[in-house]
C-alpha positions in Angstrom: -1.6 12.4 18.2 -4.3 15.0 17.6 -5.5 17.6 20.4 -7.7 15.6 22.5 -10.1 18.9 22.5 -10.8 18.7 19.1 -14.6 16.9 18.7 -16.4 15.4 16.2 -18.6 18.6 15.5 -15.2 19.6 13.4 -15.6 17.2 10.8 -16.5 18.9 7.8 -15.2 22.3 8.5 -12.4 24.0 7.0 -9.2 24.2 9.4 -5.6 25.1 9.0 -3.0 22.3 8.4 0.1 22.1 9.3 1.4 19.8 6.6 0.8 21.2 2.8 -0.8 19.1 0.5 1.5 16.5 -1.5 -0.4 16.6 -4.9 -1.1 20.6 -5.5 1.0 22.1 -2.1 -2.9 23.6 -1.4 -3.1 24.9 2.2 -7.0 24.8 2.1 -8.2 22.0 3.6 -11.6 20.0 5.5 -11.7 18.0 8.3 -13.3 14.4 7.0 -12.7 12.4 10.3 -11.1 12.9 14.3 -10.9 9.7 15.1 -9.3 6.4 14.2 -10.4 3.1 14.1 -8.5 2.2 17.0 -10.6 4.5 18.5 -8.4 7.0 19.3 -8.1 10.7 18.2 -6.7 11.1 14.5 -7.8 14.1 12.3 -8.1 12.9 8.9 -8.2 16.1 6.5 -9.1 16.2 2.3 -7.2 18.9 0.2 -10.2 21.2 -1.1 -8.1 22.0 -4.3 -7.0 18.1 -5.5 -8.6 15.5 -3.4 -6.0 14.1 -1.5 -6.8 12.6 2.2 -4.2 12.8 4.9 -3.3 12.7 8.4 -3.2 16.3 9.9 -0.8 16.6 12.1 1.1 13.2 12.0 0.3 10.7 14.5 3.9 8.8 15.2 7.2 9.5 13.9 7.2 7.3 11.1 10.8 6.1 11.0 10.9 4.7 14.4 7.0 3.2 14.0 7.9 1.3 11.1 11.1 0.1 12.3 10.2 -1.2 15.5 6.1 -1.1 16.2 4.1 -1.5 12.8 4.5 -5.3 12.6 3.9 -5.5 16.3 1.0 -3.2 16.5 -1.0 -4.7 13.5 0.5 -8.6 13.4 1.2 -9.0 17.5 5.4 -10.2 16.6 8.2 -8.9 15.2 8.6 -11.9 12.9 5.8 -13.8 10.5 3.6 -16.3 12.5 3.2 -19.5 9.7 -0.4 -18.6 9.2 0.8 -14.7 8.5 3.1 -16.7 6.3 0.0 -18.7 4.6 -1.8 -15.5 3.9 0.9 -14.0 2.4 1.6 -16.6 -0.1 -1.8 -16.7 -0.8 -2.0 -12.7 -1.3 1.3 -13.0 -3.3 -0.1 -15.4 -6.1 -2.8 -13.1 -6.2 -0.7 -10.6 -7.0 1.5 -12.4 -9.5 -1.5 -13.0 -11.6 -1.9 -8.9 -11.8 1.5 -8.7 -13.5 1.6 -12.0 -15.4 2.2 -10.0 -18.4 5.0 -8.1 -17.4 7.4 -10.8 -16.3 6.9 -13.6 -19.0 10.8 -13.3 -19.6 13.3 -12.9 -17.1 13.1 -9.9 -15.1 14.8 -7.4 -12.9 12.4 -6.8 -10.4 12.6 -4.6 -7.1 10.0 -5.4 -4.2 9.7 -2.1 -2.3 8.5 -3.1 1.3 8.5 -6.7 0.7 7.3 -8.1 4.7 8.3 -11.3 5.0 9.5 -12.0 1.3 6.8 -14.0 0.2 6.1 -12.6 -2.9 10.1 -12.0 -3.8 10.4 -15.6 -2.7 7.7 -16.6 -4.9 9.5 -14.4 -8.3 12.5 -15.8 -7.7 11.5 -19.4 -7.5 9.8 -18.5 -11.3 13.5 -17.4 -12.4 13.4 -13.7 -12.0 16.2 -11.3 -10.4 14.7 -10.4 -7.3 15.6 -7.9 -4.2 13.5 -5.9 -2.0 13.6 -3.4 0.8 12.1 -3.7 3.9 12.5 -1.1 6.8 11.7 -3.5 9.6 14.9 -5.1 10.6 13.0 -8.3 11.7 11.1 -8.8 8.8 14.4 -8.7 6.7 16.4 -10.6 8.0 13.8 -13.5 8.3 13.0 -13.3 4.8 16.7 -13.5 4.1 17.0 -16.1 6.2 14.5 -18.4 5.4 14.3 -18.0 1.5 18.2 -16.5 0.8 16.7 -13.1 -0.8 18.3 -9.7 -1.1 16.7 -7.3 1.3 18.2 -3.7 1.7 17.3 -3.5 5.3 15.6 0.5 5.2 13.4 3.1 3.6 12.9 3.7 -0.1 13.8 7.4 0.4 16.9 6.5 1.8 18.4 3.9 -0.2 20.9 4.5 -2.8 20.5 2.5 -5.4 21.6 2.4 -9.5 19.6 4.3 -11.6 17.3 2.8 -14.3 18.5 -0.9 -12.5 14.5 -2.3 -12.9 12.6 -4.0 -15.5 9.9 -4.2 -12.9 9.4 -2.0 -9.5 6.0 -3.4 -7.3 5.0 -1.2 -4.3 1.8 -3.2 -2.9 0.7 -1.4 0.2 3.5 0.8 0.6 2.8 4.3 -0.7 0.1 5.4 1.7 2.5 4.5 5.0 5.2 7.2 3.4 5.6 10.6 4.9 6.6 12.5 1.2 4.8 9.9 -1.4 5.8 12.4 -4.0 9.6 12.2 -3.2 9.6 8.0 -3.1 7.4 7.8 -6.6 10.4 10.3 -7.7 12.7 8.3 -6.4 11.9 4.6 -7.2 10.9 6.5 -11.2 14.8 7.1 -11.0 15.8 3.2 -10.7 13.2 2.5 -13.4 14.3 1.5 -16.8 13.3 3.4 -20.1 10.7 0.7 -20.8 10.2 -0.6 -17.4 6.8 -0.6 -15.5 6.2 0.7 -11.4 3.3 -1.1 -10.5 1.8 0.8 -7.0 -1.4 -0.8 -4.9 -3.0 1.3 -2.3 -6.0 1.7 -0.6 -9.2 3.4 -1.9 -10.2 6.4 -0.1 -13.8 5.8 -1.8 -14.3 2.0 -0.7 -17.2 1.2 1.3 -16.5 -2.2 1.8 -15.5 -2.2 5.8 -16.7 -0.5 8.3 -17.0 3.7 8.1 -15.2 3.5 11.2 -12.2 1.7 10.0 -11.6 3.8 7.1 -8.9 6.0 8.5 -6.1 4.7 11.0 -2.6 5.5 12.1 -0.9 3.3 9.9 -2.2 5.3 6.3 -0.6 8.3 6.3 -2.4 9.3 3.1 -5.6 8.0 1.1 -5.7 8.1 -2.4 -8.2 7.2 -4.4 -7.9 6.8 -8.6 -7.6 11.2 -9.8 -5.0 11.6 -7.1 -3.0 8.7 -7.3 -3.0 9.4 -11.2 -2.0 13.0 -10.5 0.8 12.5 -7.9 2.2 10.4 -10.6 2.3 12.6 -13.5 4.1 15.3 -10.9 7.0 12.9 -10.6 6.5 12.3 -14.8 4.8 8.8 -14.5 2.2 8.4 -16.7 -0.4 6.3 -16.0 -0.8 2.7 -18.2 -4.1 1.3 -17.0 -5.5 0.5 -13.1 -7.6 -2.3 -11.5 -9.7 -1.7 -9.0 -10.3 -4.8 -6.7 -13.4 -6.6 -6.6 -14.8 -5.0 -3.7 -13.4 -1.2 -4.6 -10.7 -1.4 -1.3 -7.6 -1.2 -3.5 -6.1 0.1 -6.0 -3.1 -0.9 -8.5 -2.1 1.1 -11.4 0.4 0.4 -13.7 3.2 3.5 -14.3 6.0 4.3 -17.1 8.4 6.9 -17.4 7.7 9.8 -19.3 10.3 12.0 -20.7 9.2 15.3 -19.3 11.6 16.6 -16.7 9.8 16.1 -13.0 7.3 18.5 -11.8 6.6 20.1 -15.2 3.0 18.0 -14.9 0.6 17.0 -12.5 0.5 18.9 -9.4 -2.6 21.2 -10.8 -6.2 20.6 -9.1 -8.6 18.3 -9.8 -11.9 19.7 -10.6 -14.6 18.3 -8.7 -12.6 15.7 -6.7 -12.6 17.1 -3.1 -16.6 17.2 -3.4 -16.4 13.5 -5.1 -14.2 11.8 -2.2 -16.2 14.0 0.3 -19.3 12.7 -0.8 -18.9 9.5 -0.6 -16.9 9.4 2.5 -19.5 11.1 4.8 -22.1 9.6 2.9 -20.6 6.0 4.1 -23.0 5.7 7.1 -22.7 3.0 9.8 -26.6 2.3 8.8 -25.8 2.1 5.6 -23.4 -0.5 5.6 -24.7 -2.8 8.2 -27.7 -2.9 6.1 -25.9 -4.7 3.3 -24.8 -8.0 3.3 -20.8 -6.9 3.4 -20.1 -7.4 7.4 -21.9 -10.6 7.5 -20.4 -12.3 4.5 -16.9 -10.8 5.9 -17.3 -12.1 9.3 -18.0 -16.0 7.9 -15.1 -15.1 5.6 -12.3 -15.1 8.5 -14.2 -17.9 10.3 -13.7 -19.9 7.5 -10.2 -18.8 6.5 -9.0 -19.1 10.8 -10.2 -22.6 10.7 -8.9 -23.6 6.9 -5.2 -22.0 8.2 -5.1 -24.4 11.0 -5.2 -27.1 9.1 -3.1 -26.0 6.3 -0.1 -24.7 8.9 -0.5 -27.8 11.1 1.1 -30.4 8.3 4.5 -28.4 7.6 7.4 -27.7 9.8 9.3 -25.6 7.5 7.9 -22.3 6.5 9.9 -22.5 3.4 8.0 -25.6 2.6 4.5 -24.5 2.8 5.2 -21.9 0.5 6.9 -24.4 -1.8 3.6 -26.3 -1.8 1.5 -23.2 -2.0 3.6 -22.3 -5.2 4.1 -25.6 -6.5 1.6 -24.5 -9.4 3.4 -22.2 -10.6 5.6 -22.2 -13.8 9.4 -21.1 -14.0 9.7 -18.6 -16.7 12.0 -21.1 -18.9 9.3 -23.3 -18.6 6.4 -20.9 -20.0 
């Protein structure tokens, strides 16, 4: 964790890092935030040459946090609870309606930290070829359990897997928890087909939707908003085919394709004007501010609503697998379309 003797008063100044940047290997850096919105000490730092956000130094050591703490530190179990479960199937239709396009034929599709399988579940049941990876043990092996998927039970970065294998790669939510984002996009690029499509969702550094308290925590090792997603890409010769941004500007998915250009011969330059762009809006995302919109009201009815509408959904099934069935039941097989 960060030295407990660094303060707030550092935020905003320039400070060495001990971790180069990913995007443009700049050294230059500013402190954004100390402090995490657990509340403890975490010095969140913005490359002054590209934009990028990351964690300075690293709070855990990521292999043994996402094995064996991440699902307990941020669900409270080691396996999906049925109304984790409901949420996910409900986030995973969501999600299938971003890449409708993609998979109106069957596909091979890899599902690159796939949780509890509920959005592999849900592409298989349509008719696709599905696996995923998953690093937390308990997470995998439910989801193979309960559904009969393919999980490689691991990290991205250390799977070996056959190259150009994937009509489709999804990484939702993924990307920002890596330790060496520019060495996974190279990676899962590799197992990409010549006409396939990587389809990557992360959060948006520049959202203002929650609280500026809870904009940096452990868990995000980096924070990218649209220029240095875009750029981290093109260094590991993705180019970009189009991005959504979600209704409320927290996420971000972009759709990627290979490019032919041999890896690192683009991207990695700086981005003019993007440090003082994030920076901006960051420190300009005021407590005052925000609680004078409407946004923390509106969000505090919306889990009020949602706790008590999961209740009642959960309460009628005894099978996980069946509540997901019913969730899906919508939902047409690709013969079918």
């Amino acid at each position: 964790m960060l030295d407990p003797t660094s303060t707030l008063s550092d935020v905003g100044k320039s400070s060495p890092c001990s971790i180069t940047c990913n995007l443009c290997s700049g050294k230059d850096i500013s402190v954004l935030s100390n402090m995490s919105r657990s509340g403890k000490s975490l010095r969140t730092v913005i490359c002054k040459s590209c934009g990028l956000v990351w964690s300075d130094p690293r709070p855990y050591e990521a292999k043994q946090f996402y094995e064996e703490e991440y699902r307990l530190a941020y669900k409270n179990t080691y396996l999906p609870k049925p109304k984790h479960i409901l949420r996910a199937g409900k986030v995973a239709l969501s999600r299938l309606d971003k890449i409708h396009r993609l998979i109106s034929s069957p596909k091979a599709i890899l599902d690159v930290g796939s949780g509890g399988g509920e959005f592999a579940y849900l592409l298989a049941s349509l008719g696709h070829h599905v696996s995923g990876i998953e690093p937390n043990r308990g997470y995998a092996e439910y989801s193979m359990k309960e559904y009969g998927l393919t999980v490689h039970v691991g990290f991205v970065q250390d799977r070996v897997l056959p190259l150009e294998a994937f009509d489709v790669i999804t990484m939702w939510h993924v990307l920002e928890h890596t330790e060496d984002p520019g060495a996974v996009l190279d990676r899962l690029r590799s197992w990409l087909k010549s006409d396939g499509m990587l389809v990557v969702e992360v959060p948006n550094v520049e959202a203002i939707c929650q609280s500026p308290k809870s904009t940096f925590h452990e868990a995000h090792l980096y924070i990218f908003n649209i220029a240095t997603l875009r750029g981290l890409a093109e260094k590991s010769s993705l180019h970009e085919a189009g991005h959504t941004i979600s209704s409320d500007g927290g996420n971000i998915t972009m759709f990627l394709r290979r490019t032919d250009s041999p890896i690192g011969d683009s991207g990695g330059a700086p981005i003019h004007g993007n440090y003082q762009r994030v920076s901006a809006i960051v420190r300009g995302h005021t407590s005052l501010r925000h609680y004078l919109t409407l946004t923390p009201y509106r969000r505090v009815l919306q889990r009020f609503r949602r706790s008590y509408a999961e209740k009642r959904q959960t309460a009628c099934f005894q099978s996980v697998k069946d509540l997901l069935t019913m969730l899906y039941h919508h939902t047409r097989t690709v013969s079918e379309k």
